[in-house]
Chimera marker file (.cmm) of the C-alpha trace (Angstrom):
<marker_set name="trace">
<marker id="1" x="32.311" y="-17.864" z="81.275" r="1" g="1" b="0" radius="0.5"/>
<marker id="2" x="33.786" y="-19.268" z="78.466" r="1" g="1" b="0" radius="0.5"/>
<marker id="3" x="30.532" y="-21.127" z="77.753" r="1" g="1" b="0" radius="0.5"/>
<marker id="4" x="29.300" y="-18.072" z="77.422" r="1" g="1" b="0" radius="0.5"/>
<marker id="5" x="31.324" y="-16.812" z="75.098" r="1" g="1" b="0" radius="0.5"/>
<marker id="6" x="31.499" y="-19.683" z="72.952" r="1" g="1" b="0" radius="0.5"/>
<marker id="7" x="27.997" y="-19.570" z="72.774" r="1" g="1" b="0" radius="0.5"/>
<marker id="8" x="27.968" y="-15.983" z="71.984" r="1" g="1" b="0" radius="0.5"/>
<marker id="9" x="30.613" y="-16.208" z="69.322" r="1" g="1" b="0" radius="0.5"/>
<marker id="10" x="28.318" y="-18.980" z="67.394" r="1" g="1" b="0" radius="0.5"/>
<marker id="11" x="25.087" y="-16.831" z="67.941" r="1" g="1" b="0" radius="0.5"/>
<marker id="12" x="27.238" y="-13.875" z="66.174" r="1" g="1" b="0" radius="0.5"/>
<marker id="13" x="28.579" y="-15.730" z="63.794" r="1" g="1" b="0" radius="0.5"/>
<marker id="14" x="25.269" y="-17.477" z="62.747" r="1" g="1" b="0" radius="0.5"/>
<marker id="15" x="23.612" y="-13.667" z="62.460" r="1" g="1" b="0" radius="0.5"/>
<marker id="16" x="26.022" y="-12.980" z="60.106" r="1" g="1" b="0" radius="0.5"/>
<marker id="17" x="25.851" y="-15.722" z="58.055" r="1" g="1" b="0" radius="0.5"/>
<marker id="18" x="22.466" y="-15.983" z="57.712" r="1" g="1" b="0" radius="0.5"/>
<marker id="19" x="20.406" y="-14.096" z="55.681" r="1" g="1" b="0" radius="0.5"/>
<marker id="20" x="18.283" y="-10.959" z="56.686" r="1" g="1" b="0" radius="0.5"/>
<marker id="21" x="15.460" y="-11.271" z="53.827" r="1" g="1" b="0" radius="0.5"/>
<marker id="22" x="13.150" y="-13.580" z="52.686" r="1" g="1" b="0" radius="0.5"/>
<marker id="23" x="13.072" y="-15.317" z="49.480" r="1" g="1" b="0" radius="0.5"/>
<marker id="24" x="9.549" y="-16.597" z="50.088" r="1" g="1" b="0" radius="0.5"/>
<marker id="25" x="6.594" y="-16.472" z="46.971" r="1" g="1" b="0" radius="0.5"/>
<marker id="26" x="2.947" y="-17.310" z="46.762" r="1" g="1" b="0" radius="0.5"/>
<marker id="27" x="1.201" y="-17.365" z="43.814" r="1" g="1" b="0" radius="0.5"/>
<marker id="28" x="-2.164" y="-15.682" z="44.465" r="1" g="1" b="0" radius="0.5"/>
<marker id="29" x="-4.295" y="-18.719" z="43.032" r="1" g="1" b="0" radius="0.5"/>
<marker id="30" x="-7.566" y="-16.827" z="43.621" r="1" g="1" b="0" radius="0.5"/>
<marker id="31" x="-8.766" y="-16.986" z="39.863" r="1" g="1" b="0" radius="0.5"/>
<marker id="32" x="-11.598" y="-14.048" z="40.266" r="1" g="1" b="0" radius="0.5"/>
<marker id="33" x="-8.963" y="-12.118" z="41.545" r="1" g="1" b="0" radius="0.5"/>
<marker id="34" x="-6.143" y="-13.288" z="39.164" r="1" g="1" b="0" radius="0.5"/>
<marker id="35" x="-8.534" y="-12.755" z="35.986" r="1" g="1" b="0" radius="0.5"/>
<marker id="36" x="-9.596" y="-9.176" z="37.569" r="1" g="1" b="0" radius="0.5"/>
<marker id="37" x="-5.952" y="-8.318" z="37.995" r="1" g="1" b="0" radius="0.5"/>
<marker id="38" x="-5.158" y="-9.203" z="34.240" r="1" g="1" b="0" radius="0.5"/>
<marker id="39" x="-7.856" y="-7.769" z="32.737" r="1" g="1" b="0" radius="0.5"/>
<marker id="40" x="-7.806" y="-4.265" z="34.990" r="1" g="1" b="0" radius="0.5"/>
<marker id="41" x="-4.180" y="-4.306" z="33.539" r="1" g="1" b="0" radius="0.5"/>
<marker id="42" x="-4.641" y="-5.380" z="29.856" r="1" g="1" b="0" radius="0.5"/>
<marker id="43" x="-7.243" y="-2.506" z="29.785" r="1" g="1" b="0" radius="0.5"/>
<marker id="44" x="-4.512" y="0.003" z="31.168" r="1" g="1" b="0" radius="0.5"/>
<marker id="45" x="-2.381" y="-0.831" z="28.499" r="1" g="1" b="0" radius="0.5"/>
<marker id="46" x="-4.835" y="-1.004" z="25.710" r="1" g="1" b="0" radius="0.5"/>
<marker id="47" x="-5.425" y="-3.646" z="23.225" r="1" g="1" b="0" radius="0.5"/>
<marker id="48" x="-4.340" y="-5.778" z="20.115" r="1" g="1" b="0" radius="0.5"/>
<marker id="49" x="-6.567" y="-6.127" z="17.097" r="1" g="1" b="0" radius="0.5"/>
<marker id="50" x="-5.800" y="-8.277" z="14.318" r="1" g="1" b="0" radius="0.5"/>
<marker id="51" x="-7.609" y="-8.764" z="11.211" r="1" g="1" b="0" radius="0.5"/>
<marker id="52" x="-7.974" y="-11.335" z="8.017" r="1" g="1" b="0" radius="0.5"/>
<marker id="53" x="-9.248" y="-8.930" z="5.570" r="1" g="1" b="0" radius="0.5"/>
<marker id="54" x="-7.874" y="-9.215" z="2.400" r="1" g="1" b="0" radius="0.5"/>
<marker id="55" x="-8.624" y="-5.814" z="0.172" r="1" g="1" b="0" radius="0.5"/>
<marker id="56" x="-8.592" y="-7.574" z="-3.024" r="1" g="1" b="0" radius="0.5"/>
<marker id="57" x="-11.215" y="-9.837" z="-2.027" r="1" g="1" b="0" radius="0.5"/>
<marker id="58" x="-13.396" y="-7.054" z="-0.469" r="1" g="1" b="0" radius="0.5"/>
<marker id="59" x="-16.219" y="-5.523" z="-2.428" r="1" g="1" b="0" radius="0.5"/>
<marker id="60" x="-18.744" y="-2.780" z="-2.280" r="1" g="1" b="0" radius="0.5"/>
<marker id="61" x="-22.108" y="-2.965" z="-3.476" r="1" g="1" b="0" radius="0.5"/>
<marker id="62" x="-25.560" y="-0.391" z="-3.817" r="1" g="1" b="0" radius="0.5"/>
<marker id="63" x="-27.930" y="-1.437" z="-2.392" r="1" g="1" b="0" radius="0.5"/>
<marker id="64" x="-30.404" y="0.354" z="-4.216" r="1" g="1" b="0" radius="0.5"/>
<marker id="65" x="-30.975" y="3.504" z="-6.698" r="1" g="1" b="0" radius="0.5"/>
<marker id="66" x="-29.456" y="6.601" z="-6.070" r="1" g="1" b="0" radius="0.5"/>
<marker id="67" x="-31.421" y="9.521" z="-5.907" r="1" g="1" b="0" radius="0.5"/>
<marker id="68" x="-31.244" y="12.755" z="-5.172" r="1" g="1" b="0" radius="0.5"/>
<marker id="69" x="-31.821" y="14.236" z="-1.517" r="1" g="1" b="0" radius="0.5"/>
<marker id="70" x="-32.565" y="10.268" z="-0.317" r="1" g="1" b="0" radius="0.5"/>
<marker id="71" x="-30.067" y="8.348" z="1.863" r="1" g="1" b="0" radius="0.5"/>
<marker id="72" x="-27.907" y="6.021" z="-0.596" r="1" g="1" b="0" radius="0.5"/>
<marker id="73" x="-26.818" y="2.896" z="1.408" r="1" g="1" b="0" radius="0.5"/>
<marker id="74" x="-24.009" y="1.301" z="0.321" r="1" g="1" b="0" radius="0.5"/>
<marker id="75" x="-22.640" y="-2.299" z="2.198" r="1" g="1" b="0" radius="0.5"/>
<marker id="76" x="-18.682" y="-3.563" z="1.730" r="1" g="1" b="0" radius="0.5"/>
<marker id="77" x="-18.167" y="-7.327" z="2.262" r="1" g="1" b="0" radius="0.5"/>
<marker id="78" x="-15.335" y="-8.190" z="3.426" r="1" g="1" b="0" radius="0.5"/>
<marker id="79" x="-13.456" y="-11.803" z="2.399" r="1" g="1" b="0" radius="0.5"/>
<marker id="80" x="-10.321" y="-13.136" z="3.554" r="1" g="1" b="0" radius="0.5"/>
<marker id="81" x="-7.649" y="-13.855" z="1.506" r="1" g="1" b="0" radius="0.5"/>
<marker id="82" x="-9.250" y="-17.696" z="0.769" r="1" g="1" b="0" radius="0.5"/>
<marker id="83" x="-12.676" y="-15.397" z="-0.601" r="1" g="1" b="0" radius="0.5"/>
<marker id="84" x="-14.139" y="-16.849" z="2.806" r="1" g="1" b="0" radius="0.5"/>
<marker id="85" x="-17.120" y="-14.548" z="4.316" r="1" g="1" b="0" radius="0.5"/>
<marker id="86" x="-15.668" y="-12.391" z="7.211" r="1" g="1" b="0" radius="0.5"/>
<marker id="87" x="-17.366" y="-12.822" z="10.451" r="1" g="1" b="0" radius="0.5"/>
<marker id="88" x="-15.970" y="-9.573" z="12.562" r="1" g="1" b="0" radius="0.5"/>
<marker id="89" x="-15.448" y="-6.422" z="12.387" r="1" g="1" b="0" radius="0.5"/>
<marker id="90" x="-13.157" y="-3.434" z="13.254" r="1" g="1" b="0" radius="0.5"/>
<marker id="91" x="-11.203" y="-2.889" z="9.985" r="1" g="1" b="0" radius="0.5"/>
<marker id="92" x="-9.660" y="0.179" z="9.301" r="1" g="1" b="0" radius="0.5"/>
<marker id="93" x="-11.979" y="1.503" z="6.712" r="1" g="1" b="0" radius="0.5"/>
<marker id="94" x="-11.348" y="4.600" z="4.797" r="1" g="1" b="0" radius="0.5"/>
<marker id="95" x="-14.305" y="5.561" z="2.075" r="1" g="1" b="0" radius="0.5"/>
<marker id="96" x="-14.617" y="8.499" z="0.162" r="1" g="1" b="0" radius="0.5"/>
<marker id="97" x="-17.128" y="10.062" z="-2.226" r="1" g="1" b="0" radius="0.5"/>
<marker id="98" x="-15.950" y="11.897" z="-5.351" r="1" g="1" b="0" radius="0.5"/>
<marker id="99" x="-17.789" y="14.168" z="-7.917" r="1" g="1" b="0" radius="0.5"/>
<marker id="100" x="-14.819" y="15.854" z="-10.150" r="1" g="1" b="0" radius="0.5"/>
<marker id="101" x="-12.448" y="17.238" z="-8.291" r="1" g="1" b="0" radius="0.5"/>
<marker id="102" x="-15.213" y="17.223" z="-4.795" r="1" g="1" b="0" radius="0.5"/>
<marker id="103" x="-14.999" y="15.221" z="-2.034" r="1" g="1" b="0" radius="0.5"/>
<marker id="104" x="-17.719" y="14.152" z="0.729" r="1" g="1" b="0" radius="0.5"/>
<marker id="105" x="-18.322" y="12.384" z="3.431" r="1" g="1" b="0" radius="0.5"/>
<marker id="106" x="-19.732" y="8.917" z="4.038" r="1" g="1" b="0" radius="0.5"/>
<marker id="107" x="-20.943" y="7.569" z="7.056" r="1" g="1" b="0" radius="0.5"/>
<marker id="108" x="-19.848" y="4.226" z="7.739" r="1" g="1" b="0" radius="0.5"/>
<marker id="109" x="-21.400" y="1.880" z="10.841" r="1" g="1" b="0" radius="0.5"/>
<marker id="110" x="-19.908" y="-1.161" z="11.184" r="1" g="1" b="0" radius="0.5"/>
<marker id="111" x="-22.154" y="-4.513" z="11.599" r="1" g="1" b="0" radius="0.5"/>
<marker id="112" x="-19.249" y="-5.950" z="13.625" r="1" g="1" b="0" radius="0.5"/>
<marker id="113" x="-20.085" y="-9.229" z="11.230" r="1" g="1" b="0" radius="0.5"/>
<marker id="114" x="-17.847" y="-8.714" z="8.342" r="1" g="1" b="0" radius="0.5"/>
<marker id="115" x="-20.207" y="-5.847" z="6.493" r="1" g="1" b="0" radius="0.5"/>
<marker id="116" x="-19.639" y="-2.534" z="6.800" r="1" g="1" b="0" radius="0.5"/>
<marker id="117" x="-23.064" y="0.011" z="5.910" r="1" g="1" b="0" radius="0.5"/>
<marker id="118" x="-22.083" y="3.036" z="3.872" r="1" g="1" b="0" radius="0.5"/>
<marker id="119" x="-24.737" y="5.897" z="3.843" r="1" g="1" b="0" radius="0.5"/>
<marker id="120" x="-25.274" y="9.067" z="2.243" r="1" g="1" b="0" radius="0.5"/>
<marker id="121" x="-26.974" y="12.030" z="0.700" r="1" g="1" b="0" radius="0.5"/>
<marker id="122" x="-26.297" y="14.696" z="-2.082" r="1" g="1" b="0" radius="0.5"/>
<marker id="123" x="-28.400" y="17.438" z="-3.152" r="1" g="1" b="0" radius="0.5"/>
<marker id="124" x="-26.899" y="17.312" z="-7.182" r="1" g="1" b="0" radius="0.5"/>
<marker id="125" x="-27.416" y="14.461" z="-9.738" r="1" g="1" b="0" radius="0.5"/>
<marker id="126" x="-24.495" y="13.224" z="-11.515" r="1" g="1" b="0" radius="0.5"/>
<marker id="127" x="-21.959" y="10.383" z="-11.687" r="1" g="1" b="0" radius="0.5"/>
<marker id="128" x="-20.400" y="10.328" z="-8.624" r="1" g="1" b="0" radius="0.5"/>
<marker id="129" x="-17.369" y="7.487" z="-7.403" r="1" g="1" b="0" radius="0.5"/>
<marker id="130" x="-16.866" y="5.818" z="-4.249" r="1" g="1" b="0" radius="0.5"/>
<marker id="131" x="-13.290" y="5.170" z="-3.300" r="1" g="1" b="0" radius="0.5"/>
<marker id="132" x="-12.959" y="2.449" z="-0.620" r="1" g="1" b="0" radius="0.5"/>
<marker id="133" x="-9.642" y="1.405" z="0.896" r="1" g="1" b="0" radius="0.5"/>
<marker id="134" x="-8.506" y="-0.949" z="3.642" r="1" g="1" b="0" radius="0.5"/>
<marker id="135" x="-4.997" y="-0.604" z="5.429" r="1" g="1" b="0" radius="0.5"/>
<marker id="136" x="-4.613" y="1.575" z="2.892" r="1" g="1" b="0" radius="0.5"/>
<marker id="137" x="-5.079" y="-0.438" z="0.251" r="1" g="1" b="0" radius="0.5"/>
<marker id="138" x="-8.112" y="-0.336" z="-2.566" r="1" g="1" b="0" radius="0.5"/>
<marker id="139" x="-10.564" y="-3.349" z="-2.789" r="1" g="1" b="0" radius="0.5"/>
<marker id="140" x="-11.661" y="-5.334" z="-5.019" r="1" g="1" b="0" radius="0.5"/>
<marker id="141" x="-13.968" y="-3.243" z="-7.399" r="1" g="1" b="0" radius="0.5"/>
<marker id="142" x="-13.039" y="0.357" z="-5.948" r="1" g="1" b="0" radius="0.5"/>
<marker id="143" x="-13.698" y="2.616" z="-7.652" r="1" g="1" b="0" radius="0.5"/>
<marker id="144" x="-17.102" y="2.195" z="-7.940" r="1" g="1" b="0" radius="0.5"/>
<marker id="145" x="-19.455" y="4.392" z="-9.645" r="1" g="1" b="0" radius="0.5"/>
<marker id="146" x="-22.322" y="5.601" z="-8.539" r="1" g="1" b="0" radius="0.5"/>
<marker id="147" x="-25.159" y="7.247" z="-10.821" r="1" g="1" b="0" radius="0.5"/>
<marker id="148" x="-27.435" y="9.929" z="-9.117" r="1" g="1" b="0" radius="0.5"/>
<marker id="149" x="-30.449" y="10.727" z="-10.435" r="1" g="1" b="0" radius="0.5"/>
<marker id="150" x="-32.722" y="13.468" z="-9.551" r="1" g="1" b="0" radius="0.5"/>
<marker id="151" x="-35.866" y="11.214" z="-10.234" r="1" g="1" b="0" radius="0.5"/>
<marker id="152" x="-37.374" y="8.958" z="-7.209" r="1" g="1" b="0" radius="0.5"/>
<marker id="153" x="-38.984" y="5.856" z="-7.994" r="1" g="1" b="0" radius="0.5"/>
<marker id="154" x="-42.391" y="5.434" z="-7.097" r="1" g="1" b="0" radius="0.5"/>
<link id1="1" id2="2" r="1" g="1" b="0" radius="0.2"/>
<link id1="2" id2="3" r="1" g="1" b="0" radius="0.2"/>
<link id1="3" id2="4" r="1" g="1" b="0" radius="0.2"/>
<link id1="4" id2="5" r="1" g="1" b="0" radius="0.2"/>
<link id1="5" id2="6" r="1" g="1" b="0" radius="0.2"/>
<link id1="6" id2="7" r="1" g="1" b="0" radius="0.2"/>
<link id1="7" id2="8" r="1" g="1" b="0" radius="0.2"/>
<link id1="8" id2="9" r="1" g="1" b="0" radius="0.2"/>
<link id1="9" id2="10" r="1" g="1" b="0" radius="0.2"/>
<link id1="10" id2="11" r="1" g="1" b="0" radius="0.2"/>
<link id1="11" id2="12" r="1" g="1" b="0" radius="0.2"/>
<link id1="12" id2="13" r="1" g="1" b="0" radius="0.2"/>
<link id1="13" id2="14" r="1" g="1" b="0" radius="0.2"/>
<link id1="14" id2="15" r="1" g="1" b="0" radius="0.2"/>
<link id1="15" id2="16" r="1" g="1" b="0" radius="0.2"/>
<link id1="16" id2="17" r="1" g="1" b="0" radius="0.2"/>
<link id1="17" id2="18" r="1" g="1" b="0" radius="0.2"/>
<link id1="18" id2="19" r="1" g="1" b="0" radius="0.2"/>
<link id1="19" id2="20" r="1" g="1" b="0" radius="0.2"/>
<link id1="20" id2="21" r="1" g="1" b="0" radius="0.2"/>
<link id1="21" id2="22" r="1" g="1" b="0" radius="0.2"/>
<link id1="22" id2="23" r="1" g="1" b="0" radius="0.2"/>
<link id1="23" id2="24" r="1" g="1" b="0" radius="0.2"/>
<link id1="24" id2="25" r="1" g="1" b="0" radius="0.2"/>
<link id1="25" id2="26" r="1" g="1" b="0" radius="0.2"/>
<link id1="26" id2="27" r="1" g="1" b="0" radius="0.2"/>
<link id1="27" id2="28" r="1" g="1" b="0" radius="0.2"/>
<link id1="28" id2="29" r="1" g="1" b="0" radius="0.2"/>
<link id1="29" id2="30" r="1" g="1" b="0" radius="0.2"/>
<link id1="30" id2="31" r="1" g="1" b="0" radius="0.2"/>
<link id1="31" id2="32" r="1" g="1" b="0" radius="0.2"/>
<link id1="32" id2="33" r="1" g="1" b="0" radius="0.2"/>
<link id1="33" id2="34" r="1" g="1" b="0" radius="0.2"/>
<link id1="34" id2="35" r="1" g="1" b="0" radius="0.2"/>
<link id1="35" id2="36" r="1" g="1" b="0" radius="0.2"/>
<link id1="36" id2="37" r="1" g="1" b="0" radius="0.2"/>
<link id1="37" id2="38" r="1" g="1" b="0" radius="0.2"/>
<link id1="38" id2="39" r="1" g="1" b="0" radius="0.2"/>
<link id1="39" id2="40" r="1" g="1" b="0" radius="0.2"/>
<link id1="40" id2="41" r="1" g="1" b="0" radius="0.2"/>
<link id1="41" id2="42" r="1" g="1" b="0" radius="0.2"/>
<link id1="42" id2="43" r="1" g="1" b="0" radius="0.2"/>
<link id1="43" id2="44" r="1" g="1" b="0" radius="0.2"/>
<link id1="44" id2="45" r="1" g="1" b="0" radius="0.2"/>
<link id1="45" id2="46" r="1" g="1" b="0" radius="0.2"/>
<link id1="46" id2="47" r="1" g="1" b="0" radius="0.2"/>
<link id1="47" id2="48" r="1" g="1" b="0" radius="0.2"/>
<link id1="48" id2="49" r="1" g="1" b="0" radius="0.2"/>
<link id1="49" id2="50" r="1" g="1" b="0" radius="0.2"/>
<link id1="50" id2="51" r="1" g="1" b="0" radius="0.2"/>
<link id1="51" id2="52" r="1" g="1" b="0" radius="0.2"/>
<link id1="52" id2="53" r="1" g="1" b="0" radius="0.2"/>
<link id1="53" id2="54" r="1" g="1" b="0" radius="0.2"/>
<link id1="54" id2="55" r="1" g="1" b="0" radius="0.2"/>
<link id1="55" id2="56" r="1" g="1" b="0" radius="0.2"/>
<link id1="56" id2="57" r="1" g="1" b="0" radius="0.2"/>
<link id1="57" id2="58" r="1" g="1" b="0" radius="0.2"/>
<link id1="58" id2="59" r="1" g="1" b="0" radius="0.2"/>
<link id1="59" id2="60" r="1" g="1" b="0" radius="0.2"/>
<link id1="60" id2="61" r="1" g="1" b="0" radius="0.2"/>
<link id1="61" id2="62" r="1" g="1" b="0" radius="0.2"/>
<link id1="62" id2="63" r="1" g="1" b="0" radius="0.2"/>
<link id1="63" id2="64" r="1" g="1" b="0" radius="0.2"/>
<link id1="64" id2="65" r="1" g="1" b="0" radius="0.2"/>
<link id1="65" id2="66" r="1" g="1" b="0" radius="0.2"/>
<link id1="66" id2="67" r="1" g="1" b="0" radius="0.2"/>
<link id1="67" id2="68" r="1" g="1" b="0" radius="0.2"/>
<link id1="68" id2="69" r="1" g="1" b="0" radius="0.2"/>
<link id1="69" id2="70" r="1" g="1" b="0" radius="0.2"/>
<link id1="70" id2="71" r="1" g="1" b="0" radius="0.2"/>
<link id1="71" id2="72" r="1" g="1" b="0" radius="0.2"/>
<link id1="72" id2="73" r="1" g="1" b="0" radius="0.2"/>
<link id1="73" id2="74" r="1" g="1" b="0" radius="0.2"/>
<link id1="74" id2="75" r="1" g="1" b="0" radius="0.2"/>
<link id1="75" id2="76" r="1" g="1" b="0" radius="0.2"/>
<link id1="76" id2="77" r="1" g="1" b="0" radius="0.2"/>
<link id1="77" id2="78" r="1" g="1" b="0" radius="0.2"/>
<link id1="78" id2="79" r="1" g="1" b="0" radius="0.2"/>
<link id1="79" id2="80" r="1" g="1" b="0" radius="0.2"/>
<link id1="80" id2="81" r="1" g="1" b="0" radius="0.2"/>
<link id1="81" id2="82" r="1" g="1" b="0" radius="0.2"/>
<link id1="82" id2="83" r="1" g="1" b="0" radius="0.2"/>
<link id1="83" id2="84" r="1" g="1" b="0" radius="0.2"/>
<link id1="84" id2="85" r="1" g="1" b="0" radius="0.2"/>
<link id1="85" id2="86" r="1" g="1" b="0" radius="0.2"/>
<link id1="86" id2="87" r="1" g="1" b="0" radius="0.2"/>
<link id1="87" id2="88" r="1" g="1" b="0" radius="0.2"/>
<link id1="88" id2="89" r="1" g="1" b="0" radius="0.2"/>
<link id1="89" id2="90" r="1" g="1" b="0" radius="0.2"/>
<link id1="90" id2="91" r="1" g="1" b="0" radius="0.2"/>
<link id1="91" id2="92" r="1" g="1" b="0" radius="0.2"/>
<link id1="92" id2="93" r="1" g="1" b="0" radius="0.2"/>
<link id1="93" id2="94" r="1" g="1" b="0" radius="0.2"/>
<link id1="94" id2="95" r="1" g="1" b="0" radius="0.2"/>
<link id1="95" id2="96" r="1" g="1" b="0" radius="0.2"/>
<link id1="96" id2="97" r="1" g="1" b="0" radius="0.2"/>
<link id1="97" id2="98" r="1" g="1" b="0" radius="0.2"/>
<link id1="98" id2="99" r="1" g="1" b="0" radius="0.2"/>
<link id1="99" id2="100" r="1" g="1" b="0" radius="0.2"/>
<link id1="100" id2="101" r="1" g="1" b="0" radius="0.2"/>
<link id1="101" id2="102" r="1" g="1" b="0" radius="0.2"/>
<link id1="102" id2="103" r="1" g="1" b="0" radius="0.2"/>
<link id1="103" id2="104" r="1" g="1" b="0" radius="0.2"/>
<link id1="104" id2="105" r="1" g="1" b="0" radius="0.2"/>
<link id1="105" id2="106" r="1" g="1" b="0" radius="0.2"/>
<link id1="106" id2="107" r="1" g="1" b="0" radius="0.2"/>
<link id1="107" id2="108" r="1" g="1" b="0" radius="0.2"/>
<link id1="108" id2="109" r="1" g="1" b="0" radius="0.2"/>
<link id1="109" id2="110" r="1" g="1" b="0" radius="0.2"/>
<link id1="110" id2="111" r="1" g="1" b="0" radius="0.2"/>
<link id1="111" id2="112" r="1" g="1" b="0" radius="0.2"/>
<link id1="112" id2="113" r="1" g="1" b="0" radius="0.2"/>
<link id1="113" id2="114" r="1" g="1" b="0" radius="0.2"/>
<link id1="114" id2="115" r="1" g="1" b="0" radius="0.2"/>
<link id1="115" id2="116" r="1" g="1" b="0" radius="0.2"/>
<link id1="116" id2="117" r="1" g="1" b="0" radius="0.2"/>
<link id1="117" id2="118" r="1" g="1" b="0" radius="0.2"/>
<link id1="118" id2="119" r="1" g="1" b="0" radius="0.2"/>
<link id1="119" id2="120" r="1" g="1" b="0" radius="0.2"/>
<link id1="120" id2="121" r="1" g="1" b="0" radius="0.2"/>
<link id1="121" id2="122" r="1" g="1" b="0" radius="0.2"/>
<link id1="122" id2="123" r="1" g="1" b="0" radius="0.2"/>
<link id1="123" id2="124" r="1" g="1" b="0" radius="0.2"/>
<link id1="124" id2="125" r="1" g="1" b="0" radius="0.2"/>
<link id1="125" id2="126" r="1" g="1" b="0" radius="0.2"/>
<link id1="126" id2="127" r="1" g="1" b="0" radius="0.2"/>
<link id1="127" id2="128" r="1" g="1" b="0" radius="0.2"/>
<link id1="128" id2="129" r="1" g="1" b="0" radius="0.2"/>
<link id1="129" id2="130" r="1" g="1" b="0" radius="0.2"/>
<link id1="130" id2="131" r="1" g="1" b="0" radius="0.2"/>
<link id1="131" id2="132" r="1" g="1" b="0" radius="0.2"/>
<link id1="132" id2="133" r="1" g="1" b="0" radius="0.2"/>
<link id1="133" id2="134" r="1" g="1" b="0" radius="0.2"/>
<link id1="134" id2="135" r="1" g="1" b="0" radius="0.2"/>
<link id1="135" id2="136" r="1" g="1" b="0" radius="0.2"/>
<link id1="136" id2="137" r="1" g="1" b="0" radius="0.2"/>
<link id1="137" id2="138" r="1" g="1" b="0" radius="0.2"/>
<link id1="138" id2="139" r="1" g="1" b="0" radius="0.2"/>
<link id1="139" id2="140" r="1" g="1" b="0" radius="0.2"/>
<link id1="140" id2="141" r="1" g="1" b="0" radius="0.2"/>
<link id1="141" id2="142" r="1" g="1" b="0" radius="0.2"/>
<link id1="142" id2="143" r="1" g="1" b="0" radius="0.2"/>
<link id1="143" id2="144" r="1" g="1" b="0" radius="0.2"/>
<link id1="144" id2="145" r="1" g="1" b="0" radius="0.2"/>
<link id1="145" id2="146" r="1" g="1" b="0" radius="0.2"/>
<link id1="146" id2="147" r="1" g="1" b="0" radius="0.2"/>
<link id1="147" id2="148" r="1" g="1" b="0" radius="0.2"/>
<link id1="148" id2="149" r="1" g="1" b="0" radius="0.2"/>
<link id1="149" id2="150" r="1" g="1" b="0" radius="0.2"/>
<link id1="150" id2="151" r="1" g="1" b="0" radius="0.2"/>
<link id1="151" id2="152" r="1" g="1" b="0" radius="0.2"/>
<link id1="152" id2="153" r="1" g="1" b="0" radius="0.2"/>
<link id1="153" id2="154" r="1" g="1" b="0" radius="0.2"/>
</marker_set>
């Protein structure tokens, strides 16, 4: 009997000394998995864009005449701050046509290559001026003026 209750006291005492969880890990290793996982979650959370466009290396150019009633296209370039070529898009691009004190809108599709298309149309001639501004900030030859003319070239 005392056997007994020796070995009970130890079986007791080691229950209580031991511990009642688990501190055992595993790394899920299964890289489909592991890259679903992270991207599933990344997308959840949203995403970080950063960009090299420097404004004062930017510019804006026609690409042909303006005319009345036709579609003026427009194209910004954007350059880093070295005057390298940009190769990417999604800059913050906020553009702006101006006649006096009027103000219209532009469309702009980015090329997602570092050019940016500017489009559109009035129904009045006159000497109108594009504003063009990156993270707030004016480019390189903004503004630039744009004549309209109500005559169309041949």
């Amino acid at each position: 009997m005392a056997r007994q209750l020796k070995a009970m006291d130890s079986g007791w005492e080691r229950q209580l000394t031991q511990p009642r969880e688990n501190a055992f890990l595993k790394l899920n290793t299964n890289s489909n998995q592991l890259i679903c996982d992270v991207q599933r979650c990344l997308g959840d959370f949203g995403s970080l864009a950063a960009s090299t466009t420097f404004p004062g290396e930017t510019i804006v150019e026609l690409i042909d005449q303006a005319s009345t009633y036709t579609e003026v296209k427009m194209v910004v370039r954007t350059f880093d701050v070295d005057g390298k070529p940009r190769t990417s898009g999604g800059d913050p691009l906020d553009v702006r046509l101006r006649l006096d004190d009027t103000s219209m809108p532009i469309a702009i599709n980015d090329l997602n290559d570092g050019t940016y298309e500017l489009s559109f149309r009035v129904q009045n001639p006159g000497d109108y001026v594009v504003d063009v501004d990156i993270f707030g900030r004016p480019i390189k030859n903004s503004p630039f003026p744009v004549s309209v003319s109500s005559h169309h070239p041949p």
